[in-house]
N, C-alpha and C positions, 0 to 999 in steps of 0.2 A: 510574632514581632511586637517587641513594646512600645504604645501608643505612642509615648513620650519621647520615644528617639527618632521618630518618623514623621514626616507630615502626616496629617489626617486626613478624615473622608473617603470616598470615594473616588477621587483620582487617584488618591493614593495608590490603592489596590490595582488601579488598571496601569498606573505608570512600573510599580512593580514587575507584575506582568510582563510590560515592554522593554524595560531591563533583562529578564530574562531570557527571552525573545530572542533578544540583541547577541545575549552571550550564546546562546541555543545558535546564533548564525554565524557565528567567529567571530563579535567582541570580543576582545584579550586584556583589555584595560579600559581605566576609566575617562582618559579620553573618546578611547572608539564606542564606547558605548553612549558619550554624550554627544558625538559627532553621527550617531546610525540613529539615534531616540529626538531628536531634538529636548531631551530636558537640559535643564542649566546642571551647570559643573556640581554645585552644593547640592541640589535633588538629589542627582544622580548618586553621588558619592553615599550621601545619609542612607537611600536607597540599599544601595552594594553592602554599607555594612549590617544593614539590618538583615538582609538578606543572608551575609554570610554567619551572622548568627544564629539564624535559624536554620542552618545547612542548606537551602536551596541554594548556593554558590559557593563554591570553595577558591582559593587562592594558590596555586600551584608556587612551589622552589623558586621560581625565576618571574611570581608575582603576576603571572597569567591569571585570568577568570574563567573557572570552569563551573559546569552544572555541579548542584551539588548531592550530595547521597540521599537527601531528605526527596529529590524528585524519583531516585530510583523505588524506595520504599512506596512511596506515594503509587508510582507507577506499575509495578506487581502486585500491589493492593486493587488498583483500576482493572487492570489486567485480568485478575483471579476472580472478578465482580462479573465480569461480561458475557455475558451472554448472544453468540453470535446470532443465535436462532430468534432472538428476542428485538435485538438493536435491529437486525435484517427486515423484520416482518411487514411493519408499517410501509418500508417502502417497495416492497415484494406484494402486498395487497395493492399497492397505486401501480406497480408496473403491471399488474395482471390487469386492471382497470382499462389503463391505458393500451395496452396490446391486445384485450378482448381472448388473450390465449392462455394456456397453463404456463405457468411460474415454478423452479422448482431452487431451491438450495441445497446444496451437497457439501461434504468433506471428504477429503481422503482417508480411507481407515481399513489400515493390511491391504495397502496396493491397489483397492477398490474404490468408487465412489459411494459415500453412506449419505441415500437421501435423507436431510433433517426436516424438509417442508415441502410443501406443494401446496400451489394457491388455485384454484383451477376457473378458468377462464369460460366465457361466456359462451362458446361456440357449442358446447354440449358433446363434444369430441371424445374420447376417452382415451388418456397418454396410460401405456403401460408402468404406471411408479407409485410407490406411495412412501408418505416416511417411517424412513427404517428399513427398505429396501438397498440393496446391492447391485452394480451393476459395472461392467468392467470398463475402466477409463480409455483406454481407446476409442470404442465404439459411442462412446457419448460426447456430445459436447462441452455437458458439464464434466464429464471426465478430463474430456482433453484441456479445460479450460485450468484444470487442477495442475497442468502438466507445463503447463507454459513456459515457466525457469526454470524449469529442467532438461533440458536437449538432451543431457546424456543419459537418458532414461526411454528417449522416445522409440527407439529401435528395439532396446530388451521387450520394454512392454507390449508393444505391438503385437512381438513374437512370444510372449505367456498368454498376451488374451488369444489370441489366435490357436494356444494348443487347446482350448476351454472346450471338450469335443463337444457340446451344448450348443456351441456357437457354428453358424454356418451363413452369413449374411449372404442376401443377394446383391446388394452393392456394399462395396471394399474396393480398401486400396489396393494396389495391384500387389506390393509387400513391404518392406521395414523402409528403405529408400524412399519412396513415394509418400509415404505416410510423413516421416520428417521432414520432407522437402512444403508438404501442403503446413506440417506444423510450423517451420517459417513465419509462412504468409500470415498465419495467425497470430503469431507475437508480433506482427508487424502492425498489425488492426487492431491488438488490443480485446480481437473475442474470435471463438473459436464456432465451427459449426460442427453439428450432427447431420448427414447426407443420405437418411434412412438406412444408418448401420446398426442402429442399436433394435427400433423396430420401424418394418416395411410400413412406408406411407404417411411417417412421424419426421418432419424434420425439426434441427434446434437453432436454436443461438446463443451462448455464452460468455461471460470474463469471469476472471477470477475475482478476488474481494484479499485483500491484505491486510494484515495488521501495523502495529507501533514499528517492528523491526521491517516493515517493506514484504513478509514473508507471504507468499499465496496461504490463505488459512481457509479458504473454502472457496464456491464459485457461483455463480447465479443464472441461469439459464430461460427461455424464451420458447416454447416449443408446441407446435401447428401440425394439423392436417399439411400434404404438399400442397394442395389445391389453395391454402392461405401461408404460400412459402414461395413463390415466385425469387428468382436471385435479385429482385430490385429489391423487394420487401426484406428480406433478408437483412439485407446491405443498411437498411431503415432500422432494421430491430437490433442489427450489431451498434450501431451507434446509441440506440435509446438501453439497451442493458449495460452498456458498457460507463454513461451517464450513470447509472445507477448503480454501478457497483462500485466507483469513487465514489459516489456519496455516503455508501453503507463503509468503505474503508474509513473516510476519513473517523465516521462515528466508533470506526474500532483504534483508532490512534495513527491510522497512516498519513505519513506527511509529506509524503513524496510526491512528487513532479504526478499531476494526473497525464492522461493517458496509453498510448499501447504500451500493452507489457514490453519488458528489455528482455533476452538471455541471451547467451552465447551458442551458435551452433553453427 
């Protein structure tokens, strides 16, 4: 933007910004952008064209204000820079502080959970994971946590991890029904738990973690001895990872409504 066609300084930049904002919320004009911003008519406008000349706004057929291409480029460049396993970690090192238990982060990769970290927690306990490990998303919380806006997956899956003949849990759902009906209550809370299905005497707690488009891009998990897994505690740890994995979203570009996840099922 050239100096000279824009007010200066440093408000400058932030009232920019707030123009954007504005239109990023359904401003359509330059009315409603100076009626959502409180800046005066003449700001706002010098604003708008500066902006549209630098592509961060464009001007639609019928004189609408839309985001402009300059944020799309901008934002596949952000995008391509990020590192999940990196932006996650500071606050995956304070949740393990805080909970005193192992921390772990995962993605989904070939229908599986692919741990990328593990913080491991003060109790001296030992969780069967490390990163780089596989483990089948049903039976895990961070699995299931991976699964959350997906309903119409949660029955197939169940029933592939289930043929895995490796697998033979002592507690499980009763079959594909039960297990969707518990996935639910999950998306309803916003995190999901492991019931010592994945391993005897291990329980978890889970959310997912989103990026720019709202998409589940990996999940963050909380997981104890039972003996430090009581269902109050639990109910304690779902709410403090689930703080936590909006916050790790917002740092990956998620801008949606924080808490429990939405799907349909």
């Amino acid at each position: 933007m050239a100096q000279g066609n824009a007010p200066s300084g440093t408000q400058t930049l932030v009232h920019g910004l707030t123009v954007l904002r504005a239109v990023a919320d359904g401003a359509r004009s330059l009315r409603e952008v100076v009626s959502v911003t409180d800046l005066s008519r003449s700001t706002a406008h010098r604003l708008i064209q500066a902006l549209r000349a630098e592509r961060f706004l464009r001007e639609e057929a019928d004189g609408g204000l839309r985001l402009g291409p300059a944020l799309i480029e901008l934002g596949f460049r952000a995008r391509d820079e990020i590192s999940i396993q990196e932006v996650a970690r500071p606050y995956l090192v304070d949740l393990a502080r805080q909970a005193k238990d192992t921390v772990h982060l995962a993605v989904e990769d070939s229908g599986a959970a692919l741990y990328l970290d593990k913080i491991h927690g003060t109790r001296g306990i030992e969780i069967r994971s490390w990163p780089g490990c596989r483990m089948p998303l049903t039976y895990t919380g961070i699995g299931k946590a991976l699964l959350l806006d997906e309903p119409d997956r949660w029955r197939s899956q169940y029933l592939q991890d289930r043929s895995l003949e490796e697998r033979s849990p002592e507690h499980d759902y009763a079959d594909e029904q039960t297990f969707a009906a518990v996935m639910k209550k999950f998306v309803k809370q916003g995190f999901a738990y492991d019931l010592e299905e994945n391993q005897p005497g291990i329980r978890c707690v889970a959310s997912p973690l989103r990026d720019g488009s709202g998409t589940v891009c990996a999940a963050i998990s909380i997981s104890a001895a039972v003996s430090f897994m009581p269902p109050k505690r639990m109910r304690v740890l779902g709410d403090l990872v689930l703080d936590c994995s909006i916050r790790i979203s917002r740092e990956l570009g998620y801008g949606g409504k924080a808490g429990p996840a939405r799907a349909d099922g």
